[in-house]
C-alpha positions as CSV (number, residue, x, y, z in Angstrom):
1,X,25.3,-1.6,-25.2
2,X,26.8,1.8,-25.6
3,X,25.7,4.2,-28.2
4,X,27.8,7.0,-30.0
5,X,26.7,10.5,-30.4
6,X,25.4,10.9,-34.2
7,X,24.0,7.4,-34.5
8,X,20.6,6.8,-35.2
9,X,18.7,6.2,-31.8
10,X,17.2,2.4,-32.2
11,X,14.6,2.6,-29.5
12,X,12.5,5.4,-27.7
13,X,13.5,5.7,-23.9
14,X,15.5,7.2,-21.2
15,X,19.3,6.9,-21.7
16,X,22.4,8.6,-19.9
17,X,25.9,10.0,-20.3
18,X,28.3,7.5,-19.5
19,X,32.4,7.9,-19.4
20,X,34.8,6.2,-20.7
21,X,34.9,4.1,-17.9
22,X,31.6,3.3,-18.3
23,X,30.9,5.4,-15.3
24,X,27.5,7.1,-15.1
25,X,27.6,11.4,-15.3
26,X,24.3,12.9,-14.1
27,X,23.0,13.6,-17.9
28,X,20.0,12.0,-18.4
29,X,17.9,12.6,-21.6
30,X,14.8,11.3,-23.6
31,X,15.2,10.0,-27.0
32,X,13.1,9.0,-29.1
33,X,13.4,6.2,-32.0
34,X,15.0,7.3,-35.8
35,X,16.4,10.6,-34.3
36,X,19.9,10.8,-34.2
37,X,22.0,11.0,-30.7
38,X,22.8,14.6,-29.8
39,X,26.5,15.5,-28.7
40,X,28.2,14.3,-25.4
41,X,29.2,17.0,-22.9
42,X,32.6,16.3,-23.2
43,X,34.7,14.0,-25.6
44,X,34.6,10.2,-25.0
45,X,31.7,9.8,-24.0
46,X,29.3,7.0,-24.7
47,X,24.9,6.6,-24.0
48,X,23.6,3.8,-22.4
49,X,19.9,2.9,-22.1
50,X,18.0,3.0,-18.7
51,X,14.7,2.6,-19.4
52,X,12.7,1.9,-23.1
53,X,9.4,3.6,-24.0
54,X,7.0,2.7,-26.8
């Protein structure tokens, strides 16, 4: 599942930068749950989850 950039982050966790191929970039961040998604690096750009925290 592929997350936007201003939605509100459902889960805590690690999650990365993907194109829009779907093709991982080397941004990795940590988000936490109710915050909001920062901006992509560049336009079209999507986060995916790698790993969920409590």
């Amino acid at each position: 599942m592929h997350f936007k950039a201003g939605q509100v982050i459902p889960f805590s966790g690690k999650v990365a930068v993907v194109d829009k191929y779907g093709e991982k970039t080397k941004t990795i961040i940590q988000v936490k749950r109710g915050e909001i998604f920062p901006p992509t690096p560049e336009p079209d750009q999507r986060y995916v989850y790698l790993s969920y925290s409590d």
